[in-house]
N, C-alpha and C positions, 0 to 999 in steps of 0.2 A: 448691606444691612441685613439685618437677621430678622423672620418671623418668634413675637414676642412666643406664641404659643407655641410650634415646634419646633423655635431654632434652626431652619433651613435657610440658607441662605438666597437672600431673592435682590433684586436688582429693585433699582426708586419706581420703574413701569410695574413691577410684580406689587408693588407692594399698599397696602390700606390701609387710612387711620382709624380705630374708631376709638374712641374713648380715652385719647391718649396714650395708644401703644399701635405698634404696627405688625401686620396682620398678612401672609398670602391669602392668596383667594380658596383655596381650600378650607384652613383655619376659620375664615372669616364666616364660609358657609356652615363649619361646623359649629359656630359660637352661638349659630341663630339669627344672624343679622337681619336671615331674609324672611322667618320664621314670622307667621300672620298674616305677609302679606298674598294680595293675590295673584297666581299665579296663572297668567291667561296662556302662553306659551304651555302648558302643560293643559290645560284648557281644550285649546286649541289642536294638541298634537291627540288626546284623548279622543274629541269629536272627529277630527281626521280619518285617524289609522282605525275606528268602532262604526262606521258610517255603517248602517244595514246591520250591524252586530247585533249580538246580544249575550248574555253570560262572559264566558271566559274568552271566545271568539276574538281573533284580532290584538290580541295580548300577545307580547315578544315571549320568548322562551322564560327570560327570567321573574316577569313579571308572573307569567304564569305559574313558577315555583313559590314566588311570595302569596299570592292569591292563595294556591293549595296547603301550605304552610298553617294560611289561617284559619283558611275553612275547617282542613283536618283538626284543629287545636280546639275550637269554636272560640275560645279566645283568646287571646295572647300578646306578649311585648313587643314591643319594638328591637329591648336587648334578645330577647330571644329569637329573632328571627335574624337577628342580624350576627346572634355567636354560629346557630344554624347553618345559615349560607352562606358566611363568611364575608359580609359585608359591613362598609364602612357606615355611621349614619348619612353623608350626604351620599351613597348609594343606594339606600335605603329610599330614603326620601325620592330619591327620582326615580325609582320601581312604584313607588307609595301614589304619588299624585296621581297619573293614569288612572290609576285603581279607585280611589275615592273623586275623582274626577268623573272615573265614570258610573259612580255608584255601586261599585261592587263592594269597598268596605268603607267602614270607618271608624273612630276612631269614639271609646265609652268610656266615660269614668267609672270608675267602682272601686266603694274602700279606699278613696285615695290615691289613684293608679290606673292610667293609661292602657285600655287595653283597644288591640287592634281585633275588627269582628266584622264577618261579611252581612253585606243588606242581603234583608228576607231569605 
């Protein structure tokens, strides 16, 4: 069977319904499906690996490049961090959570538009 969205081929264990079309699990994460909800696993690995931390401290390398990305910018997208570093959005998203997880950004409307900003 074929994923409805990129056309790769995936096996009936690879593959998800939603909404009437079927989906790998990459596709599916990019579509949003998991988007709103809570993510305690990111939660969780946040409070972990930040124990005693503070500021940028205890951050992996690349999380560290997204953090600096924004701060330097003071505000900015998501596409633009992601044509930047060359990252897909669900890699994006899993540098992201840590980070607003642990308080260091988050995420402002303005004009209609999503902008990524670090706290204080």
């Amino acid at each position: 069977m074929e994923c409805h969205r990129c056309g790769r081929e995936i096996t009936e264990d690879e593959a998800y319904a939603h909404q009437g079309q079927v989906y790998c699990d990459d596709c599916l994460m990019e579509i949003g499906l998991h988007a709103g909800r809570c993510e305690p696993w990111a939660s969780y690995l946040a409070g972990k690996e930040r124990v005693g931390k503070s500021g940028a401290e205890g951050l992996s390398e690349l999380q560290k490049k997204v953090y600096q990305f924004i701060k330097d910018g003071e505000k900015t997208t998501r596409d633009e961090i992601k044509t930047r570093l060359e990252l897909s959005e669900v890699e994006l998203d899993a540098q992201l959570s840590p980070l607003m997880h642990s308080e260091l950004v988050k995420e402002r409307g303005e004009a209609g538009k999503l902008f990524l900003v670090t706290v204080a």
